[in-house]
N, C-alpha and C positions, 0 to 999 in steps of 0.2 A: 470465283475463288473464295472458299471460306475463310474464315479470321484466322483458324488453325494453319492455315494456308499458306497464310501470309506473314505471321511470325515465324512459320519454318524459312519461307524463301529470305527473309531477314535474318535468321539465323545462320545460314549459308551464305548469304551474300553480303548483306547489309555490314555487319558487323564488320566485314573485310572494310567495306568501299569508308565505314568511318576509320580504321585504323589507317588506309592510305592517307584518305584527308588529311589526316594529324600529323602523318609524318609529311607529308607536301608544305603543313601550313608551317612547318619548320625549318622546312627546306629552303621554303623563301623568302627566310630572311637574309640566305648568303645567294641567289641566283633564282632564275623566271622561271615558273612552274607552268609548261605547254607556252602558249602564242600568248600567254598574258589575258586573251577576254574570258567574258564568266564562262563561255562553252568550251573554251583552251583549256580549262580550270579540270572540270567535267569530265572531258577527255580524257586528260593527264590519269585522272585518279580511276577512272574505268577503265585503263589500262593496264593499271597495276594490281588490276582481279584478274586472273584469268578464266574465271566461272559468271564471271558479270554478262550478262545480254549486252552488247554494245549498243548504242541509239546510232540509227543513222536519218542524215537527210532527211528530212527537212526540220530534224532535233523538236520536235511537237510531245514526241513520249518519249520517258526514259523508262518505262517496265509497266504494271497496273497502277492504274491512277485510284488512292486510297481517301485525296482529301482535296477536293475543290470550294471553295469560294470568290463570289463574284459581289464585289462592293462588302454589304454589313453581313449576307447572306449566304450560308453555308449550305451549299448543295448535294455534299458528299462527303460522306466519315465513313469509312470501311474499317479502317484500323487505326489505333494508337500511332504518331506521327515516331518514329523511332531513327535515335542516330546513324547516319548513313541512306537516310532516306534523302529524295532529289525533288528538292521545290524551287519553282519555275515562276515569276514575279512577271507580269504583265502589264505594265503602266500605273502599276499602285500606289496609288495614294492613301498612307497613314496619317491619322490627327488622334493627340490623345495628350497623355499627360506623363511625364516622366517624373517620378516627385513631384516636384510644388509646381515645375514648370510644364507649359502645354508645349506641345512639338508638332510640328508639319511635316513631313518626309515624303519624296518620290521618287520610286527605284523601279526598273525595267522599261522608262517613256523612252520611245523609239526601239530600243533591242528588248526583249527579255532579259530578264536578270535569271542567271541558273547559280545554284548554289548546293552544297551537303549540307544537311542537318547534322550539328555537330551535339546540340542537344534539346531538348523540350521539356517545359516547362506545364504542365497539362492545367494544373490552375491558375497561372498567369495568362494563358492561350497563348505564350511566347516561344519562339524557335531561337536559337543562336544557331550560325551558320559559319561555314564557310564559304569564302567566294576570293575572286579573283579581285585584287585592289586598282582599281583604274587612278591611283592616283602615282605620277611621276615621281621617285626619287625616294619612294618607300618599298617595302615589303609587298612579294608580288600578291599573296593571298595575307586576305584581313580576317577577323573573326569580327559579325555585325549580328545586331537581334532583331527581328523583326514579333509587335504583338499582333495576333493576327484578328484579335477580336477591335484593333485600331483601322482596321482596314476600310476605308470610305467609298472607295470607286477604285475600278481594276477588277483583275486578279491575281489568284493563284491556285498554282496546283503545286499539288506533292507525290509523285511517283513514288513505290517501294520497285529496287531492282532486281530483277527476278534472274534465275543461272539458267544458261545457256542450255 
């Protein structure tokens, strides 16, 4: 699939599955968006495209996979990381610096973390996302940033979702 490709099927689809997000990450601050986990999350909002490819079983791919990394090591850049796109977190381990202070983060050890690109940052190597909040007694989707050039060990992949 060429790059011209690929910003069409993002233009058709993409742009939907971000404005669902947005209105979902809205949604739950007053009630639970799908079963609550990050693939309930996923779900939810590919639902509410009706042009969206649906993932099914065993949820490994959510359309062409545009952007992979494994540890420090990027394997795979097809296209600009664009909102509405679906990145997939695998046991990732983050260390870097947030300002003055260094940070440690790990997200997807044991499940995968699935998440929308709510936006990107192309010279920070930063994603802000949405995802499903595993935490009790708050807001069921949170908005979280991951920098992907902090990435140490794991990975990740970032699907663009392609129409039916």
């Amino acid at each position: 699939m060429s790059a011209d490709d690929l910003i069409a099927q993002w233009g058709r689809v993409g742009i939907q599955i971000h404005e669902a997000a947005t209105v979902l990450f809205e949604k739950s601050k007053k009630s639970l968006v799908g079963d609550g986990t990050f693939l309930g999350f996923i779900t939810a909002v590919l639902n509410q495209v009706p042009n969206a490819l649906q993932p099914e079983p065993p949820y490994d791919m959510f359309g062409y996979l545009i952007y992979a990394q494994a540890g420090s090591s990027v394997q795979r850049r097809v296209s600009d990381v664009m909102p509405g796109d679906i990145i997939v977190l695998q046991d990732a381990k983050f260390k870097g610096h947030k300002g003055l202070q260094m940070y440690h983060q790990t997200v997807g050890a044991g499940e995968p973390l699935y998440a929308v690109i709510a936006d990107c940052e192309v010279k920070k190597s930063k994603v802000k996302v949405f995802q499903a909040n595993q935490h009790v007694g708050q807001q069921t989707v949170e908005s979280a940033s991951y920098r992907l050039e902090d990435l140490k060990s794991g990975s990740i992949k970032i699907y663009r979702v392609l129409e039916t």
